[in-house]
PLY file of the C-alpha trace (Angstrom):
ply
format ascii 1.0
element vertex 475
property float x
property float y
property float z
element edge 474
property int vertex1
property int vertex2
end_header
0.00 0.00 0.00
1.67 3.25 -1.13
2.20 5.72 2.01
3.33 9.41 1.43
3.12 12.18 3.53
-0.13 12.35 4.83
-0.29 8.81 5.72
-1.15 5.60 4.64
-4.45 4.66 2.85
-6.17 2.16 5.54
-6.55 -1.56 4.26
-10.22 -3.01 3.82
-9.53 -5.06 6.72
-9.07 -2.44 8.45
-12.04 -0.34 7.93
-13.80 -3.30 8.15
-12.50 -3.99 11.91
-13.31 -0.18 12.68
-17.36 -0.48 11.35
-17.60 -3.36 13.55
-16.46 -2.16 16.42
-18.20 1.27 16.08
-15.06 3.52 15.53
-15.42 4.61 12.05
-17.05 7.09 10.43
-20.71 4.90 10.07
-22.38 3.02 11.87
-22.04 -0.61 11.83
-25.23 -2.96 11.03
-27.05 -3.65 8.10
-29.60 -0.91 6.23
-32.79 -2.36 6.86
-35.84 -1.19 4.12
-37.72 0.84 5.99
-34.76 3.27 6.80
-33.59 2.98 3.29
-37.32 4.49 2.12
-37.23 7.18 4.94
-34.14 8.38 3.77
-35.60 8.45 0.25
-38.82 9.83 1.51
-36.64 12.64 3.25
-34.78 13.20 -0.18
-38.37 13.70 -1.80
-37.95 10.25 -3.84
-41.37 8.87 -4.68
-40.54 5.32 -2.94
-44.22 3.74 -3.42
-43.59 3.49 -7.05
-40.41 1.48 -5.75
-42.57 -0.90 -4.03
-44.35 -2.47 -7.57
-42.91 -3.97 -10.16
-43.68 -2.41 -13.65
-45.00 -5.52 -14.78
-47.53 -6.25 -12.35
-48.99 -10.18 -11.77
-45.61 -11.17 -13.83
-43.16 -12.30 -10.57
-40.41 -13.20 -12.88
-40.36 -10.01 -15.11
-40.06 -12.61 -17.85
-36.16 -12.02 -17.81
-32.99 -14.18 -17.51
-33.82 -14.23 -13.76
-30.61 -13.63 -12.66
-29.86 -12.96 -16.07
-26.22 -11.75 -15.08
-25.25 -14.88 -14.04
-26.24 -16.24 -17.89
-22.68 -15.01 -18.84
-19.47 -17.37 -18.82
-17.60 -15.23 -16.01
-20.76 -15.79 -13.63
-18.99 -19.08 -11.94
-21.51 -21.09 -10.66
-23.87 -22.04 -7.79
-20.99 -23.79 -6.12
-21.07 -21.44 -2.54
-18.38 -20.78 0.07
-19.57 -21.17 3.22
-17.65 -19.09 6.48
-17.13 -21.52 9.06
-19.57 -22.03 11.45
-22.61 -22.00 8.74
-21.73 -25.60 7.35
-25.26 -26.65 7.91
-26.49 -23.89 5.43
-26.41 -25.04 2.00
-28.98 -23.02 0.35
-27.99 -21.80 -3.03
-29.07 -18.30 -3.19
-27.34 -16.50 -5.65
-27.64 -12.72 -5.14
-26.13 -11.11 -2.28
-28.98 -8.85 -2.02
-31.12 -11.64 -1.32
-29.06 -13.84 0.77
-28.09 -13.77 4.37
-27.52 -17.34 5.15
-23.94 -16.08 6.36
-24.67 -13.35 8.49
-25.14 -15.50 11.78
-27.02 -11.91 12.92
-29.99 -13.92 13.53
-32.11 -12.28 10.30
-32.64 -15.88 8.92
-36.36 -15.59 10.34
-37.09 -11.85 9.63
-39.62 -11.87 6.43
-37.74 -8.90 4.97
-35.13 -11.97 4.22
-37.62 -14.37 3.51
-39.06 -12.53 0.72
-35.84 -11.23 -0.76
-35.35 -15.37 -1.07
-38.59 -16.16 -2.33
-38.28 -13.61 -4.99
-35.04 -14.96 -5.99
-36.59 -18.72 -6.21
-39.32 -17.62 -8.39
-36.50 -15.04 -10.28
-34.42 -18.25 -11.23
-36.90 -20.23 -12.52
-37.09 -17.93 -15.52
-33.23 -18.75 -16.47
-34.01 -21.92 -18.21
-37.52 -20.90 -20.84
-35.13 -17.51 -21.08
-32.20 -19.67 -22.42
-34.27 -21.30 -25.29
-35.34 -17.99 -25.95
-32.21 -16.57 -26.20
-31.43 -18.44 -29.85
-34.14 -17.31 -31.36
-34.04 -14.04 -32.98
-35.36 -10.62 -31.03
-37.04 -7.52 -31.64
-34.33 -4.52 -32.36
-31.31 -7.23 -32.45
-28.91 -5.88 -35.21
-26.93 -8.62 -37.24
-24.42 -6.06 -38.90
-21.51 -4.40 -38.84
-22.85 -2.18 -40.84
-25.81 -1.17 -39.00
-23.43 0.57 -36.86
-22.30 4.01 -38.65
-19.83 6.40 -36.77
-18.20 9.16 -38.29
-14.77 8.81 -38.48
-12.73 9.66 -35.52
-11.48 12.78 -36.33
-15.00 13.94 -36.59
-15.99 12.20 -33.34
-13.33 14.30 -31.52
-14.83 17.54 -32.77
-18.11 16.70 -31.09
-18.97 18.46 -28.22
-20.05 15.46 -26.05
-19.27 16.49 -22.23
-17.56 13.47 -21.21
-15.88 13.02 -25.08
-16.78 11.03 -28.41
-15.45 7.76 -29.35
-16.13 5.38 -31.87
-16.91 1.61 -30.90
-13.65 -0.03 -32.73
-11.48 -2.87 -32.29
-8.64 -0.77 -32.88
-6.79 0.65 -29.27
-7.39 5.08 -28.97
-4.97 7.09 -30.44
-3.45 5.37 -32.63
-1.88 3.10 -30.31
-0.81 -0.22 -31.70
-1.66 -3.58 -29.51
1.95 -3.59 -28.44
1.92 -0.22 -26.88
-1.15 -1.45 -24.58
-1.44 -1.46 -21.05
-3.91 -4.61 -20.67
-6.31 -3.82 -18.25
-8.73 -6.11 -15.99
-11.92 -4.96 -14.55
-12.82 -6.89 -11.54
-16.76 -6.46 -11.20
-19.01 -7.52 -8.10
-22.96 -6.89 -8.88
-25.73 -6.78 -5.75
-26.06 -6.16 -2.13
-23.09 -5.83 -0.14
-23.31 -6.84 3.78
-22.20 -9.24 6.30
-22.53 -12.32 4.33
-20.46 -11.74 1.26
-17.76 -9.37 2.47
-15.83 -12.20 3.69
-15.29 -13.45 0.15
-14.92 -10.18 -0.98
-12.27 -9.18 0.98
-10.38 -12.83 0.88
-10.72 -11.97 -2.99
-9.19 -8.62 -3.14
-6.61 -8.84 -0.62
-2.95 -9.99 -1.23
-2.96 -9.01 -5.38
-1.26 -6.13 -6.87
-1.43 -5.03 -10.44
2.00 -3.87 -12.56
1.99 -0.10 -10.73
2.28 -2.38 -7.44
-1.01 -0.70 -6.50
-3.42 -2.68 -4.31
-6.17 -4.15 -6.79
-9.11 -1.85 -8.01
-12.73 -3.44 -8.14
-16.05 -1.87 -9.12
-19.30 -2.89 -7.08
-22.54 -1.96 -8.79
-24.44 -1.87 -5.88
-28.60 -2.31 -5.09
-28.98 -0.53 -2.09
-32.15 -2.76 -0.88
-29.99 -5.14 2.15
-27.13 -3.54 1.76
-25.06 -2.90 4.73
-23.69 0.97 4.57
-20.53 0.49 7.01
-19.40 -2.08 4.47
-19.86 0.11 1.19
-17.87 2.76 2.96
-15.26 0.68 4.41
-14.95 -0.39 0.30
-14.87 3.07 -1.06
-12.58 4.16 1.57
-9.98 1.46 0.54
-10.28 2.86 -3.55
-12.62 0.52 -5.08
-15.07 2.26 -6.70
-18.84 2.62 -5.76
-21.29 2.28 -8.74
-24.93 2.04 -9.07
-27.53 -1.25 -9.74
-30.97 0.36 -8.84
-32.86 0.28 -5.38
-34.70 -3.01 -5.48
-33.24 -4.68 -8.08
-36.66 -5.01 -9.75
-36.15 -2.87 -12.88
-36.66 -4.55 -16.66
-36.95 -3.50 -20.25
-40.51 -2.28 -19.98
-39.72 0.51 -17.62
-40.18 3.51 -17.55
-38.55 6.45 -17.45
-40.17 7.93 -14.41
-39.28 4.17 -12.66
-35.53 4.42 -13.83
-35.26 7.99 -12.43
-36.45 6.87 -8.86
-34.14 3.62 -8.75
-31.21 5.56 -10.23
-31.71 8.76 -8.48
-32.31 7.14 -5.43
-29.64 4.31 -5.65
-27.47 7.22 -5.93
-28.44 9.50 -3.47
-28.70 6.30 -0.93
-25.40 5.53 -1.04
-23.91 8.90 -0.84
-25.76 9.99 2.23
-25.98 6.81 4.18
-22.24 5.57 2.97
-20.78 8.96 2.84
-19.55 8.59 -0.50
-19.48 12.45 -2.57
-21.62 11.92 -5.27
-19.67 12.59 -8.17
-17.63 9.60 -7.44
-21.00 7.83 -8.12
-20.87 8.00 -11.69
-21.58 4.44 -13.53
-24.44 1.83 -13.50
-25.22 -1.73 -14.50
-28.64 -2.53 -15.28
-30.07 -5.52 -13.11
-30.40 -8.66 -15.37
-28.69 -6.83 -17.53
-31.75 -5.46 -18.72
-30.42 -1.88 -20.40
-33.28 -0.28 -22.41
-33.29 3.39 -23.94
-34.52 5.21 -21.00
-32.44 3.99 -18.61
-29.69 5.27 -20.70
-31.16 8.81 -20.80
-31.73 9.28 -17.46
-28.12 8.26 -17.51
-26.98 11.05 -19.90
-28.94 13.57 -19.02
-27.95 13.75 -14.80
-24.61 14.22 -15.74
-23.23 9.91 -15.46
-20.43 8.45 -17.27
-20.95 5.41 -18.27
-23.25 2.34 -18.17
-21.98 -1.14 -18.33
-25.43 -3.47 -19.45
-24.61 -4.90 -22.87
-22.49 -7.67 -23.45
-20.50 -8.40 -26.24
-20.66 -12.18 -27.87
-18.02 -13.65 -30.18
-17.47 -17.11 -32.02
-20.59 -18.97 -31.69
-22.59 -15.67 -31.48
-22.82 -13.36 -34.25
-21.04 -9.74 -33.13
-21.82 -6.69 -34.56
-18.17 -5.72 -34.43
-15.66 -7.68 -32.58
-13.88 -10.65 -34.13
-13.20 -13.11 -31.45
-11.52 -13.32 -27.85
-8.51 -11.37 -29.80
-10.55 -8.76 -31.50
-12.92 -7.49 -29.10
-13.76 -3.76 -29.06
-13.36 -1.00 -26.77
-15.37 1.27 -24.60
-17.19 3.98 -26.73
-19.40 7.02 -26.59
-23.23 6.39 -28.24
-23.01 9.80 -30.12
-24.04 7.72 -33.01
-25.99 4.53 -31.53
-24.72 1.72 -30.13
-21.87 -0.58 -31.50
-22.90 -3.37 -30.09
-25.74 -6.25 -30.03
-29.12 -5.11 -29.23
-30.27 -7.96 -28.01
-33.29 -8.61 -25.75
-34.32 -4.76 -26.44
-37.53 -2.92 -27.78
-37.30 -0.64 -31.04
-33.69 -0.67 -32.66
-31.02 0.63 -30.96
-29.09 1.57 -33.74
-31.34 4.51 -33.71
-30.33 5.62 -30.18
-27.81 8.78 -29.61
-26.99 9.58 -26.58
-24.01 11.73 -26.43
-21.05 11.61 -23.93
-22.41 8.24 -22.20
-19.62 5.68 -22.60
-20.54 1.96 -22.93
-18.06 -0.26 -21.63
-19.33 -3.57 -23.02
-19.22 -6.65 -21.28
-17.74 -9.59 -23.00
-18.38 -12.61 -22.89
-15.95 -15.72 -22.71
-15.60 -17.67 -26.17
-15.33 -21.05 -26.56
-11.59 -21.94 -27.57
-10.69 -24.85 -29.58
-12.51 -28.34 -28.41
-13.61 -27.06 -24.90
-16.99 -28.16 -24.66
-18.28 -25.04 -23.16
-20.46 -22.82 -25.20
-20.57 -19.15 -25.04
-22.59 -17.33 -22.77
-23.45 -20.26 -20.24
-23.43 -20.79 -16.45
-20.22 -22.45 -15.20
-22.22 -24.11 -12.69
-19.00 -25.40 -11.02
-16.09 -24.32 -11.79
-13.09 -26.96 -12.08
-9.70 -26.53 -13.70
-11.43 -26.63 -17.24
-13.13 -23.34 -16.91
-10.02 -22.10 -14.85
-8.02 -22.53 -18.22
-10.89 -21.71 -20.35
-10.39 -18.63 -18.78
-6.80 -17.94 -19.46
-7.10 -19.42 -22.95
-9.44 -16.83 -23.23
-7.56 -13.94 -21.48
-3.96 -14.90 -23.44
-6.01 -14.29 -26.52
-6.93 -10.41 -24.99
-3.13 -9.88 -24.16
-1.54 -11.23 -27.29
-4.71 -9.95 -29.58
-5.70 -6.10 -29.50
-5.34 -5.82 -25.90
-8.78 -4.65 -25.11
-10.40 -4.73 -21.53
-10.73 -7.78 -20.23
-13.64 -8.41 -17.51
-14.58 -11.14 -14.14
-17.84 -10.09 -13.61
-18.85 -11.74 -10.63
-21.28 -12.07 -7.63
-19.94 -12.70 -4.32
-22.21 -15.55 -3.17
-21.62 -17.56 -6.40
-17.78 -16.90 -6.34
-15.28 -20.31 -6.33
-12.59 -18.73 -4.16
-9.62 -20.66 -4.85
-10.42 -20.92 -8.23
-11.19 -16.91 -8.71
-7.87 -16.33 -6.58
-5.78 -18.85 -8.89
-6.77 -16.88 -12.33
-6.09 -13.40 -10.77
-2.92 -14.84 -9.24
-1.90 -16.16 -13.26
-3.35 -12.56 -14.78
-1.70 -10.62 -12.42
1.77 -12.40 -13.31
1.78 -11.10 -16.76
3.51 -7.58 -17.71
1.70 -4.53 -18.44
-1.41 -5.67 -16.59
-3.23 -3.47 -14.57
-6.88 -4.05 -12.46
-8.65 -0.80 -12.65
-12.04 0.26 -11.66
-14.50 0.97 -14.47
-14.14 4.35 -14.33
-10.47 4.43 -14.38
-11.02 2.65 -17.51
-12.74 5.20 -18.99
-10.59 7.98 -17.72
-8.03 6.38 -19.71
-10.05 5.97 -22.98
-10.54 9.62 -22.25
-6.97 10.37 -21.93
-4.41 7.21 -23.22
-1.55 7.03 -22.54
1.06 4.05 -23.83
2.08 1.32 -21.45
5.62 2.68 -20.71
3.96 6.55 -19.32
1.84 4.66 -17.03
3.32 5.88 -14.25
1.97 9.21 -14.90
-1.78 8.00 -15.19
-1.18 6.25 -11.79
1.18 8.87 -10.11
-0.13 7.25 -6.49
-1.92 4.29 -5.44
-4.18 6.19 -2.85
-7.28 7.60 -4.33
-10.44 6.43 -3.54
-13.86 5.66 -4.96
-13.79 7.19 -8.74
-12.67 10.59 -8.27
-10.06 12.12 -6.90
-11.47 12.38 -3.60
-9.29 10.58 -0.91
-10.46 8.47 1.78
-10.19 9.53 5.62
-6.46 9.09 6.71
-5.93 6.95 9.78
-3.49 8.40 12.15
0.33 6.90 12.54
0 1
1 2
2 3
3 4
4 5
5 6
6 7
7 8
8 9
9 10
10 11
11 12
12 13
13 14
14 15
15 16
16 17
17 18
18 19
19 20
20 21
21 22
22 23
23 24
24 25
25 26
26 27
27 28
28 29
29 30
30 31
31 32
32 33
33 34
34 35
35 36
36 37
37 38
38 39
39 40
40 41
41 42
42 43
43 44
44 45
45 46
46 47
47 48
48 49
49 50
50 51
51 52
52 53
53 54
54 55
55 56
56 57
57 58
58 59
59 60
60 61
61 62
62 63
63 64
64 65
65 66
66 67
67 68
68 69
69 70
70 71
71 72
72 73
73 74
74 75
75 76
76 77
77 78
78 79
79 80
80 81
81 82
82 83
83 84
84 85
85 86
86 87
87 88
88 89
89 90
90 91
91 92
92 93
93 94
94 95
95 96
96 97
97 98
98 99
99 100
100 101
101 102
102 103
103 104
104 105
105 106
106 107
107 108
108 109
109 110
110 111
111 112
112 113
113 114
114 115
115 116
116 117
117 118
118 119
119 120
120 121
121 122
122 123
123 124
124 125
125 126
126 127
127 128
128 129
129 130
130 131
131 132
132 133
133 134
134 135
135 136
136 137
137 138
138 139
139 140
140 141
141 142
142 143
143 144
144 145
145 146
146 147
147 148
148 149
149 150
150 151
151 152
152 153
153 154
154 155
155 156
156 157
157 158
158 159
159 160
160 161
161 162
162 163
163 164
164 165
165 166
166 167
167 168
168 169
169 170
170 171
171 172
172 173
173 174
174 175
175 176
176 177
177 178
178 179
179 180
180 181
181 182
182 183
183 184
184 185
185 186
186 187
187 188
188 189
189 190
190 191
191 192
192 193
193 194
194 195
195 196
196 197
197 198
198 199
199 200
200 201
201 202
202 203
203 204
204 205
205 206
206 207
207 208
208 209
209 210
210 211
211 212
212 213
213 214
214 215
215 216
216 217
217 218
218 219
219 220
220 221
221 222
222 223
223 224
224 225
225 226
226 227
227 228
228 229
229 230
230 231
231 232
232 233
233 234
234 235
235 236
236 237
237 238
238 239
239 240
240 241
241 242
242 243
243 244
244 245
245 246
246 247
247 248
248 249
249 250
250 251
251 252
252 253
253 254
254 255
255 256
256 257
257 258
258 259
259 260
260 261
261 262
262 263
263 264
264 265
265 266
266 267
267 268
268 269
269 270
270 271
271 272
272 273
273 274
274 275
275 276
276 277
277 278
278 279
279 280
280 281
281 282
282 283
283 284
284 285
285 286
286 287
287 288
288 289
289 290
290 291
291 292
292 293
293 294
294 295
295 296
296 297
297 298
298 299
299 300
300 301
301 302
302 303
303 304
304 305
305 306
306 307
307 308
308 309
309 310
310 311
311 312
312 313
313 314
314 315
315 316
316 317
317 318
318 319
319 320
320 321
321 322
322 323
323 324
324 325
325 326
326 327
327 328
328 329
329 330
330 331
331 332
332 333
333 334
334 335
335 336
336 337
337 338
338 339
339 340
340 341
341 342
342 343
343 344
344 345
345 346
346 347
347 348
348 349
349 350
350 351
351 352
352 353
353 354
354 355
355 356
356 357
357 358
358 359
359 360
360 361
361 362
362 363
363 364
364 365
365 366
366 367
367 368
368 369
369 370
370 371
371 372
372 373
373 374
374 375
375 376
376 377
377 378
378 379
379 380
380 381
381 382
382 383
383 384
384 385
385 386
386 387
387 388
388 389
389 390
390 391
391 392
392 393
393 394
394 395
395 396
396 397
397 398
398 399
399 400
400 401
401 402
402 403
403 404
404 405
405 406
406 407
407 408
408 409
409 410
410 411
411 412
412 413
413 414
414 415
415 416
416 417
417 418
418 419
419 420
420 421
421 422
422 423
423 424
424 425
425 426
426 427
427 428
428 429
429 430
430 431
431 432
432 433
433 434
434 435
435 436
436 437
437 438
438 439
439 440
440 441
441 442
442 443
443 444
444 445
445 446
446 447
447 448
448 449
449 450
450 451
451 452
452 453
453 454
454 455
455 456
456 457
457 458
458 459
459 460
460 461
461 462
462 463
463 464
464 465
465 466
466 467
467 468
468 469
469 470
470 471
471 472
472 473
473 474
């Protein structure tokens, strides 16, 4: 951990040690609903509309379910159990709806009952919405060249507030693949509390990237169950703090007024109640992955930089753009639609222009050679196979155009020692650096070549997204 004048940055451990004994800056304890709506009330959010789904007398939203885990880096329903809660195998698979681990005593309270029900009857949907998924949907676009941009040169005359770039396999500025910093983004979606910090922090701990910087994750976090001391504690020790709606109930259907409440509010909960400044808050992932135009605007138009809903398919599916685990393409603004599969989306999204919002797509992992695994499935367990199918997959990144590489996760579904072995390989390699998502973006914004890294990371203690720096513990 870098130290300079002013002190060192605390380790998660740490801050985590402090919030649970009541000396840091919040309070220790989980958020429980009802506080989370009077702070919304108080904040003049309209939290009964929160309440309902959009698609009332539909429990399942006719979605993926958990339609984030229905992508290859979503490793399976194999669990990690703390000690002490052997006798708790229940396979939840959101932390926002599981506290099995807790050992607080909330097994019983119905606020936790529900949350599981609604994740029972939410997974059911993942296997009619996988035969779905091969058949062809409404606004999916099967061509390159449905995707027009001007040429760059253009783009970077636009006067897009967070910049213009075109969705390309090519690296900015005329970089060539060699001149590349490769970078990692290390994702965790959901609640974060009691029961999945443990994994969390056994995950994050003990790894530096090639600046010798502690690694950076991003956590796109619902705010429903979500323990505040803990989101802190994580933005404290420079992960960053992103949003995933209230109640985790939001879908393609709606609407604009629902987004603004779940955004808005996701936003303003977790800057009050986690003391985070709110323009570190400044990216989203859509639950279930379920992106639509309006979510995007209210995006764009309060000021956010980026979204990161739509993944990005390769070998057995057809791509708009990239060409394989070794031509994927790069974050991009949607100043002239999006460059990417519109799948599972109403109207055509090649229509869409939203200005200054980057995309950073999320790609999937390809099947290489004869491994048996096709793209875009659950690893339901994850044995050496998928730990190599995953290098395989991340060699062809590195030695292809170098562009971002992602483990998008969930905490309750994580393998540990399997999730620690591939970071341990990935961070081995030269020139590779875990960065949050908005890092990532900063960069796209501003590139610089592998070898001036050093003066896009001139420290290794800034927290959250910004450059706002957490509180300094005293010598």
């Amino acid at each position: 951990m870098h130290i300079d004048d002013d002190g060192a940055v605390p380790e998660l451990a740490d801050l985590l040690a402090d919030a649970a004994e009541g000396r840091g800056a919040m309070p220790s304890g989980a958020l429980d609903y009802a506080s989370m709506l009077a702070t919304m009330a108080e904040l003049d959010l309209d939290s009964a509309d929160m309440e309902e789904s959009d698609n009332e007398g539909d429990d399942d939203d006719e979605s993926f379910g958990d339609e984030e885990d229905v992508r290859m880096q979503s490793f399976g329903a194999k669990r990690v159990i703390p000690e002490g809660d052997e006798g708790d195998d229940d396979d939840d698979d959101d932390g926002d709806d599981d506290d099995d681990n807790d050992g607080g005593g909330g097994g019983g309270d119905e606020r936790w009952a529900a949350a599981e029900k609604w994740a029972s009857e939410t997974h059911a949907s993942i296997a009619a919405a996988e035969r779905e998924a091969a058949a062809p949907a409404h606004g999916r676009r099967a061509a390159a060249e449905d995707y027009v941009c001007a040429a760059q040169a253009d783009c970077d005359l636009a006067s897009s507030p967070h910049g213009c770039h075109c969705a390309s396999r090519s690296p900015p500025a005329g970089l060539s693949a060699a001149q590349m910093p490769q970078f990692v983004l290390l994702t965790y979606d959901d609640s974060v509390n009691p029961s999945v910090m443990p994994l969390i922090v056994r995950t994050l701990e003990g790894h530096t990237s090639a600046n010798g910087c502690s690694l950076r994750a991003t956590f796109f976090i619902s705010t429903e169950y979500t323990d505040m001391a803990h989101v802190h504690a994580l933005w404290a020790a420079g992960h960053e703090i992103a949003i995933h709606t209230v109640t985790h109930k939001t879908g393609y259907d709606s609407t604009k007024e629902r987004w603004t409440e779940e955004i808005l509010g996701c936003k303003a909960t977790l800057s009050k109640l986690g003391h985070i400044p709110e323009d570190d808050i400044v990216g989203m992932r859509a639950p279930f992955l379920q992106y639509s135009l309006d979510q995007l605007r209210v995006l764009q138009e309060n000021g956010f930089l980026y979204d990161s809903s739509i993944r990005e398919y390769g070998n057995q599916w057809t791509s708009l753009l990239s060409g394989g685990p070794a031509a994927k393409i790069y974050p991009y603004t949607m100043d002239y639609g999006v460059g990417q599969m519109c799948d599972w989306t109403h109207g055509n999204c090649q229509d869409w222009r939203l200005p200054g919002l980057w995309e950073v797509p999320m790609h999937t992992i390809d099947q290489m050679g004869d491994d048996p695994a096709a793209d875009a499935n659950v690893i339901s367990v994850m044995d050496n196979s998928d730990v190599q199918q995953m290098m395989d997959n991340f060699d062809a990144h590195y030695n292809g155009n170098r562009a971002p590489f992602g483990i998008f996760l969930h905490a309750t579904r994580m393998v540990y020692d399997q999730i620690n072995d591939i970071i341990n390989q990935m961070s081995a390699y030269p020139d590779v650096y875990f960065v949050t998502t908005a890092q990532l973006v900063e960069w796209m914004r501003n590139p610089v070549p592998k070898d001036q890294m050093a003066s896009f990371f001139p420290t290794c203690d800034v927290a959250g997204a910004g450059a706002h720096r957490p509180p300094r513990r005293p010598r």
